[in-house]
N, C-alpha and C positions, 0 to 999 in steps of 0.2 A: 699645244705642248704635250708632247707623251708622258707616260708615267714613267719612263724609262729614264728620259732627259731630266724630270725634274727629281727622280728616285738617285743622280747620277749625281748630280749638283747638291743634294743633300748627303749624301755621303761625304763631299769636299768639305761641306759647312761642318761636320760631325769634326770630321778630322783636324780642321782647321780652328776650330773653335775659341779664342781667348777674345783677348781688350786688346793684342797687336794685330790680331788679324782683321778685328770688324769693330766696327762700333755700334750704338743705336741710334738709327732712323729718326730724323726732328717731324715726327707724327705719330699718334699712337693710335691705338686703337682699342675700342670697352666691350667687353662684353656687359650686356645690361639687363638685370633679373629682378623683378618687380620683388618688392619685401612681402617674404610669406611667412615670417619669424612672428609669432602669438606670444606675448610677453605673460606672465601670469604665475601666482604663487602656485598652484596647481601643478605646473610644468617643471620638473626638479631642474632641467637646465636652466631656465629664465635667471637664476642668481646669476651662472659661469657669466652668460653675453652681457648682462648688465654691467657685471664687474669689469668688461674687458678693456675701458676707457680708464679705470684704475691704473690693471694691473700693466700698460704701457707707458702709463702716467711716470709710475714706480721707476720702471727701466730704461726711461726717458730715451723711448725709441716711439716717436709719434709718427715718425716715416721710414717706409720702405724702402733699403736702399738696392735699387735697380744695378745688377750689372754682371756684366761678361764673364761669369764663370763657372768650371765645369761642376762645381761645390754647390753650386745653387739650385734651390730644390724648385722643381716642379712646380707650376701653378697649377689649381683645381678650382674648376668653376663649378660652384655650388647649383645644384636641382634641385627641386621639391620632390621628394620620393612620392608624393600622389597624385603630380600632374604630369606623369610618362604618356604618352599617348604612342598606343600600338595602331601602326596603322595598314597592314597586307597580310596576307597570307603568313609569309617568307617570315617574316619579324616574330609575328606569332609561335611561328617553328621552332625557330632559334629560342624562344622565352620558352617553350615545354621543353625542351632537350633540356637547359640549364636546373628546370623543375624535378626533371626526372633525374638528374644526375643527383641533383642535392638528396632527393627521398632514396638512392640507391645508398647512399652513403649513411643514413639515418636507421635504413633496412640493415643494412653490415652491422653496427655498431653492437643492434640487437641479436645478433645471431653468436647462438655461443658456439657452434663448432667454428675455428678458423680454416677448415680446408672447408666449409662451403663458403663462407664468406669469399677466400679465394677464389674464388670457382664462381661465384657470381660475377665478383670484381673481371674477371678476365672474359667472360663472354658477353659482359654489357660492353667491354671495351671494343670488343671487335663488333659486336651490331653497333653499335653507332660510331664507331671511329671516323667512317669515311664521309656518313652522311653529317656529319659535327664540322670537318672540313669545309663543305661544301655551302655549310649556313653561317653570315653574322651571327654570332654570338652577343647578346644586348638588347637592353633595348632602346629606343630612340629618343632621344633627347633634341625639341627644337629652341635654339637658341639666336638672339640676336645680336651683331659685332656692329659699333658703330666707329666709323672712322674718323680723326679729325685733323685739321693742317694737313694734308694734303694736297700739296699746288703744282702744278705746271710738270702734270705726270697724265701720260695714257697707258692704260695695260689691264694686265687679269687676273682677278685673284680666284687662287686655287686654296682647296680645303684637302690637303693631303691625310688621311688617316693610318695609324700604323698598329695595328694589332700584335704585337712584340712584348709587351713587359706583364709584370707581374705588381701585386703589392709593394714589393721590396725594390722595384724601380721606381726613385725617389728623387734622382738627381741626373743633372746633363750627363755627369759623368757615370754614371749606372745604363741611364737611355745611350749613351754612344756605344758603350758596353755590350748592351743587348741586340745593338743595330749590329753589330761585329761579328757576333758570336753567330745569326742567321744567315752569313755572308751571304750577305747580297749584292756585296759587288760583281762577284759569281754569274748571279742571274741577272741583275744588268747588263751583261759583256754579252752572253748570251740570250737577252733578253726572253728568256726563260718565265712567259705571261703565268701559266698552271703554276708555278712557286712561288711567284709574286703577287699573285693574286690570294694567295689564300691568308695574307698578310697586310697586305695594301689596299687601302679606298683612294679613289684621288676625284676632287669632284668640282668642276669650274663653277664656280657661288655669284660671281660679282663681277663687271668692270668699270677701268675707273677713265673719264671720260672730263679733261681740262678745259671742255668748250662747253660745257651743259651745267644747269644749274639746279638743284634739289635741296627742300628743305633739309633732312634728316639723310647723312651717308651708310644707311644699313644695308646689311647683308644677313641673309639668315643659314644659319648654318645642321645640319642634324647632325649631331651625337649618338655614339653610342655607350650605353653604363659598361662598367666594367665586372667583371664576375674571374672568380676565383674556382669555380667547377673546372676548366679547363686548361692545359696547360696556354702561356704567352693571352692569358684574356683580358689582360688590359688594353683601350685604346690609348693611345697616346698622337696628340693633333698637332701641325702646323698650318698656318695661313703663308701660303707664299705668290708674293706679289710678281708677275711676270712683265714686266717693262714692254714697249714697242719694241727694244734693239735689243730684247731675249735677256737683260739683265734684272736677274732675282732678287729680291728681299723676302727674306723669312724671317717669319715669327719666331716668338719662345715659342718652347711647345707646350701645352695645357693636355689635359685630362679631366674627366669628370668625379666630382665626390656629390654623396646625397648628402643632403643637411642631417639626416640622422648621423651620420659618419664626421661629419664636423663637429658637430656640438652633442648628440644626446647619449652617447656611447659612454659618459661622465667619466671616469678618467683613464679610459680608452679612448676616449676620443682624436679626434684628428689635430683639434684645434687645442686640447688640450700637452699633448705630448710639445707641439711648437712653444707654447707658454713656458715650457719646463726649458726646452732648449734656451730661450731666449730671458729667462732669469738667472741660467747657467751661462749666457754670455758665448752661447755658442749660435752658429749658423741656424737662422730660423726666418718661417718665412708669416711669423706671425703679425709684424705689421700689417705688412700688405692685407689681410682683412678688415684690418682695423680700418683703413684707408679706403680700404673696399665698400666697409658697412658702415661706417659712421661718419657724421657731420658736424662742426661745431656751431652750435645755437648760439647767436651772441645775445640774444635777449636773455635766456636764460643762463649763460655761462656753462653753460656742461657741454659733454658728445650726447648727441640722439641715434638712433637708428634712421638710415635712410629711406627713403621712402621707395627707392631704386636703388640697388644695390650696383656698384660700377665695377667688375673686374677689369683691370685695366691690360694690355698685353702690349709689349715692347715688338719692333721690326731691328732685323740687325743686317749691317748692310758694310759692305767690303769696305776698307778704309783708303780713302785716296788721298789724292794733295790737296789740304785746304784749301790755297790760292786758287782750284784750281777749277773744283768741282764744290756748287751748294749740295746742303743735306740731303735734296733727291736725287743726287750723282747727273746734273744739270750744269754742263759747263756755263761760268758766270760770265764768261765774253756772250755768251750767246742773249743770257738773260741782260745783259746791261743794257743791249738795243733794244728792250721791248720791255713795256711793264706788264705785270703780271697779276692782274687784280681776279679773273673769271676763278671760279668757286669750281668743286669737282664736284662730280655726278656720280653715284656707285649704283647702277643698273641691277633689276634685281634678277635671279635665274628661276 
């Protein structure tokens, strides 16, 4: 499948986007990140996460409600800001550029004439403007997706990346925004690779195979952080699943946050601004960590910290006739002749 085809069919899903046009997928999929949270009075955040099984308590939103809309913020699957692993050349490149852009910025600040400051700013933009193009910006992030219910499905899962947004893209409806605004339907028509490319990763991770049997359905995915040195440096990810007879399911789309940027920023924080939203009773998407990171002990009656943190990510998939089509868009005359017990396989790449 080209980037082109699948960069073409995301565009329709942008566009088309609500609860009439698609629903979600009866399988989900986790991202899963071993708990690296050190709890301790030392730690000025260790109060915020401890209280956080409180303060959902309080707003009696213990669960995250999943669903179809362009209002709905973003998920962010949390890194350990220490456990990046640079691993080429290339990557390396791309991490000095973002270094040097940060200290050119730090150098301006101290310069008290503003015409040289000027005059710096404008000829560092043209020495690295083109070679800044040419490199990922970030750095690498390896993470794990496991899949689960998944039955009587063959195909491939793609790791589409879109280097498009900024901070302040927060929501579907910002991300469909930004996808608009770089038309790129443009260069899809004209499959226009040099524009697309300096925007798009598209990368085959997985397939999924109804005659094979494996313990554990992972796929491993690389990420990239996001930085705010450049303009559009956020990544922004879908998984989109490619069927045998070429029919798509796509993910939410996710992004990365480091754990500093969640919790230690104290009331900058990530996690703390969602707290604010969601005692204000407005769109938040602070469950969903909660749900993410904690477990209810029944021995002890409280929430603990998990000991694997689960982000969980939805599939949303075109909506047909009940009667007519199961959840994996598998006509049920078909299934009714045959039982379906065989477990799926997700091949690693």
């Amino acid at each position: 499948m080209s980037v082109f085809e699948i960069l073409n069919y995301l565009s329709t899903f942008l566009d088309k986007y609500d609860s009439i046009n698609y629903d979600f997928a009866n399988f989900t999929a986790y991202c899963e990140i071993k708990n690296f949270i050190k709890l301790s009075n030392k730690y000025g955040h260790s109060k915020f996460i401890e209280d956080i099984p409180n303060v959902v308590r309080s707003c009696g939103r213990f669960r995250y409600e999943n669903k179809i809309n362009l209002n709905s913020y973003i998920k962010k699957l949390v890194y350990k800001d220490d456990d990046i692993n640079l691993e080429n050349n290339k990557e390396t490149e791309a991490v000095n550029i973002v270094k040097e852009k940060l200290n050119e910025r730090r150098k301006m600040k101290l310069e008290k004439s503003t015409k040289i400051a000027i005059k710096m700013k404008n000829e560092n933009k043209k020495k690295n403007g083109e070679e800044r193009k040419k490199i990922t910006i970030g750095k690498p992030v390896h993470l794990n997706i496991k899949f689960n219910d998944i039955r009587n499905m063959n195909g491939k899962i793609y790791q589409l990346g879109l280097r498009i947004g900024n901070k302040n893209t927060t929501t579907m409806k910002k991300l469909k925004q930004t996808f608009k605004n770089l038309k790129f339907e443009e260069s899809i028509k004209n499959k226009n690779s040099e524009y697309i490319n300096q925007y798009v990763n598209l990368k085959l991770v997985g397939e999924i195979d109804r005659n094979n049997v494996m313990d554990s359905n992972i796929v491993e995915v690389e990420l990239q952080t996001n930085t705010t040195a450049i303009q559009n440096g956020f990544w922004f990810y879908f998984l989109i699943i490619v069927k045998e007879n070429e029919e798509m399911l796509v993910s939410e789309p996710f992004t990365l946050l480091s754990y500093k940027q969640l919790t230690k920023r104290k009331e900058k924080s990530f996690l703390k601004k969602q707290e604010e939203y969601m005692i204000n009773n407005e769109e938040s998407i602070f469950p969903y960590y909660f749900e993410s990171m904690f477990y209810y002990n029944v021995e002890n009656d409280q929430y603990k910290l998990k000991d694997t943190f689960t982000f969980g990510l939805n599939f949303c998939q075109e909506r047909r006739n009940a009667n007519k089509y199961n959840e994996n868009g598998i006509s049920n005359s078909v299934i009714s002749n045959s039982v379906i017990s065989n477990s799926i396989m997700v091949k690693k790449r």
